[in-house]
TORBASE-198466 format. One record per residue: x, y, z negated of N, C-alpha, C, O in turn; residue in one letter. Coordinates in pm, whole numbers, plus 50000, padded with zeros to 5 digits. Layout:
<nuros>
XYZXYZXYZXYZA
...
</nuros>
This chain:
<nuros>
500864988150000500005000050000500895012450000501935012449933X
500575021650064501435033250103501465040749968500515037749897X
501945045849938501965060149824501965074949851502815082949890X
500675075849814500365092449869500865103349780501195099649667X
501005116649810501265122449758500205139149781500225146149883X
499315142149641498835151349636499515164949682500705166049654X
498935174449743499545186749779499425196349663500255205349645X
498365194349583498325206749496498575201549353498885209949268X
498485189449318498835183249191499625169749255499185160349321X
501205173249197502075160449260501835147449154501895135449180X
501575153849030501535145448927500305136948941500435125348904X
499315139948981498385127449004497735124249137497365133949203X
497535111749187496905114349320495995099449295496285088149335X
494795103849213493585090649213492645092849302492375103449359X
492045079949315491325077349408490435063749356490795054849278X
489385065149413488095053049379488825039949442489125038649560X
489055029949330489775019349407488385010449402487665007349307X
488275006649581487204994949614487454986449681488574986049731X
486454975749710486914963049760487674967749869487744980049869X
488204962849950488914963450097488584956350178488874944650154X
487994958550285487534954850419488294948450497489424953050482X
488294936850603489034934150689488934938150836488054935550918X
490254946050851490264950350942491434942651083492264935651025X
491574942451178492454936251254493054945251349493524938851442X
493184955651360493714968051396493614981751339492634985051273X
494834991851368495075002651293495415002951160495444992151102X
495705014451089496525013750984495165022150869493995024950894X
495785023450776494805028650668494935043050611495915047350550X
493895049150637494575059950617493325063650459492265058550424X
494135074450404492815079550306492695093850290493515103050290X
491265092850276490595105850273490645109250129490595101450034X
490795127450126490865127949994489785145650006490065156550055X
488775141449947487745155749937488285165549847488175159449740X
488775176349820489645185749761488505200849736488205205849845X
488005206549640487475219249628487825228849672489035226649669X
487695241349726488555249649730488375262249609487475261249526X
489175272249607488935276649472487825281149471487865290449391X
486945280449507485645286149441484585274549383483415275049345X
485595263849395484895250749347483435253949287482455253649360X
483365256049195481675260649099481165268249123480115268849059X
481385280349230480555282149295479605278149382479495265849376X
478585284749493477995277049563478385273649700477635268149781X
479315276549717480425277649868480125260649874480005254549767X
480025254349987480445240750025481805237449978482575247049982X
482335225349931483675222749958484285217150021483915205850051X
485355221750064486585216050182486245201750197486215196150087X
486055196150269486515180950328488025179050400488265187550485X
488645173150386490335173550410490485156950446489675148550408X
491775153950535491955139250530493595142050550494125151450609X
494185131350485495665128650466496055120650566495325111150591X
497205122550641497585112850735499015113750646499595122750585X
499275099450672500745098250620502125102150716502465096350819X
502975116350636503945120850724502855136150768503475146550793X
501355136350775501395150350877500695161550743500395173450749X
500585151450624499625167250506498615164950482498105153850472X
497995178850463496415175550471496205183850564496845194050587X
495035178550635494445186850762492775182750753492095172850777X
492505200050694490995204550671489535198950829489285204250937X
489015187550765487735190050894487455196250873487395202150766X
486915199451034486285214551126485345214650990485175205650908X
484775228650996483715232150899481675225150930480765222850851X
481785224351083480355216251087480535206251040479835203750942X
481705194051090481455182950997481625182050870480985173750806X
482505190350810482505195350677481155192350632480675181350605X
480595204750629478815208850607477975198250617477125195950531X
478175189850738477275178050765477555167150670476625159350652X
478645164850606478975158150553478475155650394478155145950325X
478615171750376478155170750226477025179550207476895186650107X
476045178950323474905178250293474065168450276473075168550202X
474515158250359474055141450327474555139950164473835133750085X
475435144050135476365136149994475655146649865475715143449746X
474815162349926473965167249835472765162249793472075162849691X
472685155549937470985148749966470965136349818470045135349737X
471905130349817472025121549754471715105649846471105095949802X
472335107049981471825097950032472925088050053474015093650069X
472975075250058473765063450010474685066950156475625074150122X
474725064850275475415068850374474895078150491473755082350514X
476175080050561475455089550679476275088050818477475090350805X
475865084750943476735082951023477035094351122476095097951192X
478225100451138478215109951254479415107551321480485103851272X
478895112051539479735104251595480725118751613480545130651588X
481865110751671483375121051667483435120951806483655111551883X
483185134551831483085136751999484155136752047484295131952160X
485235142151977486895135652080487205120252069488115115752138X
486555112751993486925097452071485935084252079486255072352072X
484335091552098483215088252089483075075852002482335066652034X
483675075751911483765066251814482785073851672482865085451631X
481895062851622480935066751497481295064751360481175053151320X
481805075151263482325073051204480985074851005480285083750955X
481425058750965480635058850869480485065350729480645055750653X
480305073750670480685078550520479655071850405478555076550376X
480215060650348479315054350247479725060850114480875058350077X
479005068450040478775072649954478485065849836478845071149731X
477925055449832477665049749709479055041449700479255037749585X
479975037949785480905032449781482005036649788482925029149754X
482315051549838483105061949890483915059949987485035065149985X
483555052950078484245046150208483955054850327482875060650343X
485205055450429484825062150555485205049650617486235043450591X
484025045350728484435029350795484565038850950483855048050989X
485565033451003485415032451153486105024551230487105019551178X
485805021351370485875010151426487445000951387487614988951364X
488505013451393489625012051373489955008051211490434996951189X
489775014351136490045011551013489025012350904487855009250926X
489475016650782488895019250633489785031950554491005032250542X
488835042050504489035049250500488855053450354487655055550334X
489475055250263488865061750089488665071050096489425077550168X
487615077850032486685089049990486945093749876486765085049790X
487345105149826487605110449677487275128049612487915138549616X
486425125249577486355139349551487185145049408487175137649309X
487815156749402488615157849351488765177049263488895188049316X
488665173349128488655192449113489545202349130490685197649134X
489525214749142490635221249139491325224449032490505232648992X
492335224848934492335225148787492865238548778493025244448671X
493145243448901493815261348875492135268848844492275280148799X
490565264448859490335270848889488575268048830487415269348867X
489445263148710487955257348628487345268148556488115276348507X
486395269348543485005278748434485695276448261486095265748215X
485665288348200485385287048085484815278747994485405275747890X
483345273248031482845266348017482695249748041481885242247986X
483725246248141484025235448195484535225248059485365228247973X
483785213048071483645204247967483975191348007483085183148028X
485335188248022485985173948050485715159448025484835157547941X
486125151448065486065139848020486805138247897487655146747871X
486585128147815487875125647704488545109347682487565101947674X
489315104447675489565094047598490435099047516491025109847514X
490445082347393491135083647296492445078947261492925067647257X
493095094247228494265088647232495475080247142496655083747138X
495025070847086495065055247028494145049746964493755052546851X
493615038747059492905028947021493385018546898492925007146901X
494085021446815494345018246674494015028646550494065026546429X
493655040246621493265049946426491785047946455491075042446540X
491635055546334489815058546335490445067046194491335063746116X
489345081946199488475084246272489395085846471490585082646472X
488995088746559489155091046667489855101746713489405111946660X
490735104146786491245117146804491355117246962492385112347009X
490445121947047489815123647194491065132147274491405142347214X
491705129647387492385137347423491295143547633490445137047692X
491845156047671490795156847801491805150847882493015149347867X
490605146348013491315134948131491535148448234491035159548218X
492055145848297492485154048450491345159248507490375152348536X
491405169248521490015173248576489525163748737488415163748789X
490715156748783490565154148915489635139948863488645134848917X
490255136848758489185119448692488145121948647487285113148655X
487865132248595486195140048523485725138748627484795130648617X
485845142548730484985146648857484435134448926483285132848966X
485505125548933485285113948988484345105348941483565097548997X
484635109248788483775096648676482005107148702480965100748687X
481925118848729480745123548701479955126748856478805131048871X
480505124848914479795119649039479795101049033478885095149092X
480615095048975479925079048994479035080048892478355070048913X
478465086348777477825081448729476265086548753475215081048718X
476445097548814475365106248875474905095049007474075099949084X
475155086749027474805081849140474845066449072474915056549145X
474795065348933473685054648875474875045048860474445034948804X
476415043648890476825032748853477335029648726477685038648649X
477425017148696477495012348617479325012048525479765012948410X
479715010448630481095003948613482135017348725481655018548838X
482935022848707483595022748845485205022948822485615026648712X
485875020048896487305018248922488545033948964488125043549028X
489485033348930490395044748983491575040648952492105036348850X
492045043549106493265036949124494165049549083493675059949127X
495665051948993496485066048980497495059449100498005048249093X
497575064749160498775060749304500255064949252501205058049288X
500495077349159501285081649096501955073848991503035078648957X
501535061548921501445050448847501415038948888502105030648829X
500595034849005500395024749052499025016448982498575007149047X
498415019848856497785016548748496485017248803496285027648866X
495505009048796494185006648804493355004848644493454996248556X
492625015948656491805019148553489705014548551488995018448644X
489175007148444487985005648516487135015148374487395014048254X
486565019948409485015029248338483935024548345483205023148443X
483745021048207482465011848180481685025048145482245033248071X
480095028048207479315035948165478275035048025477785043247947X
478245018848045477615016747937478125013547760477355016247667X
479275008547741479865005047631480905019047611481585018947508X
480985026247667482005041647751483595036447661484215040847564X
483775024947756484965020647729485905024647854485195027147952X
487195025847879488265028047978489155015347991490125017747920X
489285004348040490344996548036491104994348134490464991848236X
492624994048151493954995148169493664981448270493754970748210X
493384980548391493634968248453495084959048425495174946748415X
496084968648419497354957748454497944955448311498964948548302X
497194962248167498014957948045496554948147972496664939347886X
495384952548031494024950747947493894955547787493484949547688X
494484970847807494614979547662493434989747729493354995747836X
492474988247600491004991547576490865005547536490775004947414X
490785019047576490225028447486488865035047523488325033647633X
488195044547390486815049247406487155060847493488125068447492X
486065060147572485905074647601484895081747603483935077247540X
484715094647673483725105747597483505113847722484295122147767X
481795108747797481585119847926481355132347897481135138447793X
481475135448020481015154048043479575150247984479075139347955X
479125162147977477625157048007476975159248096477265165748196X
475685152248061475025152948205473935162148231473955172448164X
473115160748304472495170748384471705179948230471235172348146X
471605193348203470385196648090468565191748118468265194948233X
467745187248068466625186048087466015198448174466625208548208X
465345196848188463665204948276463005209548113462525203148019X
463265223848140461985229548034460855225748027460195228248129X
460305220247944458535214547930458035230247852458425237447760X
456835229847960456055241247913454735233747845454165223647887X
454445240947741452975236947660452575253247670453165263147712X
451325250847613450185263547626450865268347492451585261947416X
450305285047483450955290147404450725292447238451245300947165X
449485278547197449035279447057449375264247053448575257846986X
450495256247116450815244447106452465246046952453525252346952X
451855237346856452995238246786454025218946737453825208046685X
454675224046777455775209246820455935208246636456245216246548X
455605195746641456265187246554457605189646512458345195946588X
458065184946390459725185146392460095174746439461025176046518X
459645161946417460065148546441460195149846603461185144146649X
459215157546711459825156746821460665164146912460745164447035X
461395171146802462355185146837463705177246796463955169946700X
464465181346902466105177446873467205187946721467535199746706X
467345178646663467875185846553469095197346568469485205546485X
469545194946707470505200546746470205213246822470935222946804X
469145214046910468855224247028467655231246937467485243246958X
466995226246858465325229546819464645229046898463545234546889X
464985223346992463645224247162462625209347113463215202547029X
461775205947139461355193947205462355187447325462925192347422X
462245173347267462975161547336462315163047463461135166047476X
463355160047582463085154647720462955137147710462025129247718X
464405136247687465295119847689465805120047542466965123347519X
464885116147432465745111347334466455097147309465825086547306X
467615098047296468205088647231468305086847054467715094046973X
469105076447026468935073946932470985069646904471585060446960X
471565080046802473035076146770473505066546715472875056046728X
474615066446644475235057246571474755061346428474935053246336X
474135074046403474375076446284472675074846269471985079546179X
472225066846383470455060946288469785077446349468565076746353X
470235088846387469215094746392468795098746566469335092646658X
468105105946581466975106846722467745122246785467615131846709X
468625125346935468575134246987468115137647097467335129747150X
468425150747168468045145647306469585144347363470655148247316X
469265137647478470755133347509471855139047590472965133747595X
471485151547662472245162247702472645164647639473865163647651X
471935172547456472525179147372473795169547265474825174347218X
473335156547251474265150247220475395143847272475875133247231X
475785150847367476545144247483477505155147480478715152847488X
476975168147468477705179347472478525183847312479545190547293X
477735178147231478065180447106479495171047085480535173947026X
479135159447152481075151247155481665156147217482865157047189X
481175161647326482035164747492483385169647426484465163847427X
483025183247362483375189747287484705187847193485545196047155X
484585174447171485875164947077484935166246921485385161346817X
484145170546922483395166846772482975154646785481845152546829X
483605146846757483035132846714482765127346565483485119746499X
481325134146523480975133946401479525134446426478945137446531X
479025131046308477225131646349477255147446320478005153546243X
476115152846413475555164246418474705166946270474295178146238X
474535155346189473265158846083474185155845959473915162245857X
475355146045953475885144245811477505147245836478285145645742X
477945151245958479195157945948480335148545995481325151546060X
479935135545943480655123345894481305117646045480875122346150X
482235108346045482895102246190482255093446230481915085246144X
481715090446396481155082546456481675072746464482815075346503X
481505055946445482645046546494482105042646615482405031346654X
480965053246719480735049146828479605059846901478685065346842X
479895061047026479055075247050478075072547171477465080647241X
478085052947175477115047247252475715048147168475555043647054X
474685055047248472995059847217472135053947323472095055147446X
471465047247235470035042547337468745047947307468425051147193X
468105049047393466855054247462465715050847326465585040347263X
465185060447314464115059147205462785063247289462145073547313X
462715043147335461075040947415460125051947269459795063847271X
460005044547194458385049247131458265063447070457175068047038X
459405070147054459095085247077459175088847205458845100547225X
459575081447320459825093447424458235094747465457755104747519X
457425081447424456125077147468455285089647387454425095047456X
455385093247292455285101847146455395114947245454545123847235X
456225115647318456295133947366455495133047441454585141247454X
455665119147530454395121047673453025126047632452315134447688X
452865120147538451365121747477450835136447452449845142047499X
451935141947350451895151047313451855160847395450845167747377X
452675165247496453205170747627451995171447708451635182547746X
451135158647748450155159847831448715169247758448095178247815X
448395162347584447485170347557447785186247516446995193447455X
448595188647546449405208847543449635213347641449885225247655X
449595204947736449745211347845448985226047919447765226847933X
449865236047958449185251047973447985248248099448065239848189X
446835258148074445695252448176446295260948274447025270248240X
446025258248397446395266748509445045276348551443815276048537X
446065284948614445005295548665443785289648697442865294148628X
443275276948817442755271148897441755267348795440605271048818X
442005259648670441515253148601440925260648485440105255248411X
441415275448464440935282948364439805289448413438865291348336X
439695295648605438595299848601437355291648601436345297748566X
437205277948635436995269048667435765263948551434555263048566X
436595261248438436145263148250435395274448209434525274648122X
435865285348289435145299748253433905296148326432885294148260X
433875295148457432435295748533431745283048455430565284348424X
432235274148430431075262648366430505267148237429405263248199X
431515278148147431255281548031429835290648068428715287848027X
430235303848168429285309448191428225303548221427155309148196X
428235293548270426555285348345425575279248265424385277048286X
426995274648078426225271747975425125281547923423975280847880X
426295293447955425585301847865423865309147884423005312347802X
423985309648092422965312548150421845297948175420735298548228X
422305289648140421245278348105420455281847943419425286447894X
421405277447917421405280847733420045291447666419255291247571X
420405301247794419495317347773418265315447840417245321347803X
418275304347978416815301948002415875293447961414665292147982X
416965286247879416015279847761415285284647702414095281547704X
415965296847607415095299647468414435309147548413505314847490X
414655312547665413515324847691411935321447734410925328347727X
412165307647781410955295647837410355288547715409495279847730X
</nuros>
């Protein structure tokens, strides 16, 4: 396998390591998706591909655009053909593969680290899996990125190869373990978080429970989970509260020996309920109530007048 070398960070050059295809001609080349500095803004970002020996050399900006508007869409692949060598070239997304006739191609999206937000909230692992309490160190912004687009796109498990190392790393989403393919040395780790909920609107004489308000935000729960420490959040807010490197419960201060949270079915069932009977009447439906009210009232009146 060739050894690439990043242009803007020499020190790391990862990439989604996946199965490998058989191919019987041409060589392998890999694609590497790169931000440009306005990364977090709303600018598109660069699409780039590495040839070994020539750099990086930016695609044209339509296929650019075309590219990662399919990959905004959220759609598993997209095929577009390459008019200088009428060959159709595949971009699988759920897999991060560029297939074409000739070869196999890796897909990587990657952050800029000159050019992160204030606010920008890393990945973490820990850095020795022998103490407790835990002491979280942040991953490369180029591995945050990677890990939070695979998991935004529902997987379970995903792989990253450091080319700079040679080292294959796998990310368990569910146990949020990291393990070392070539030593099988285990550490925790700690996502960004993920998306914030959708504001739920109730009518404006609706008063929320405490039990279904996050102890942390005071909002009403979207997605509550349920911690290590036995109690109920929602799970953006507790996600952000480790992100952070606080790895302690939010309610007793105390150290987590684990910051895996599951889904709390019978309250989330608890908000639905609640949520649907508060729900604000709409315009449509308020005049609607008014005219039936009025029709009581002009029935009502030809009653007692008869």
């Amino acid at each position: 396998m060739t050894r690439l070398e990043h242009a803007t960070c020499p020190a790391l050059v990862a990439s989604v390591c996946l199965l490998r295809l058989p191919f019987t001609t041409g060589s392998i080349i890999r694609i590497v998706v790169h931000f440009s500095p306005k990364i977090f803004s709303q600018k598109m970002p660069v699409w780039s591909i590495n040839c070994v020996g020539q750099g990086w050399t930016p695609l044209n900006s339509e296929l650019s655009d075309d590219i990662e508007e399919a990959f905004k869409a959220k759609k598993d692949m997209v095929s577009i053909d390459d008019p200088a060598t009428g060959e159709t070239h595949h971009y699988m997304f759920q897999s991060m593969l560029l297939i074409t006739d000739a070869d196999e191609r890796q897909l990587l999206r990657s952050a800029d680290a000159d050019n992160l937000p204030v606010e920008y909230l890393p990945w973490r692992f820990d850095s020795d899996p022998m103490i407790f309490p835990k002491y979280y160190l942040q991953m490369n912004p180029h591995y945050s990125e990677i890990l939070t687009m695979a998991r935004k796109r529902g997987n379970k498990k995903t792989l990253i190869h450091d080319y700079a190392t040679y080292t294959t790393y796998e990310f368990d989403f569910v146990s949020w373990i990291q393990t070392n393919k070539q030593t099988n040395t285990v550490r925790f780790i700690i996502p960004a978080p993920s998306d914030p909920p959708k504001d739920i609107k109730l009518k404006d004489d609706a008063v929320v429970p405490s039990e279904l308000m996050c102890p942390i935000s005071h909002d009403i729960m979207v997605d509550p989970v349920v911690a290590a420490d036995g109690h109920t959040y929602e799970r953006y807010q507790f996600e952000r509260w480790v992100s952070g490197g606080k790895v302690v419960s939010p309610m007793t201060n105390l150290a987590l020996n684990s910051i895996t949270c599951y889904p709390n079915f019978n309250l989330s069932k608890i908000i639905k309920q609640f949520v649907s009977e508060n729900a604000p009447v709409s315009k449509k439906r308020k005049k609607e109530r008014e005219r039936a009210q009025k029709a009581d009232r002009v029935s009502s009146a030809s009653i007692q007048q008869s």
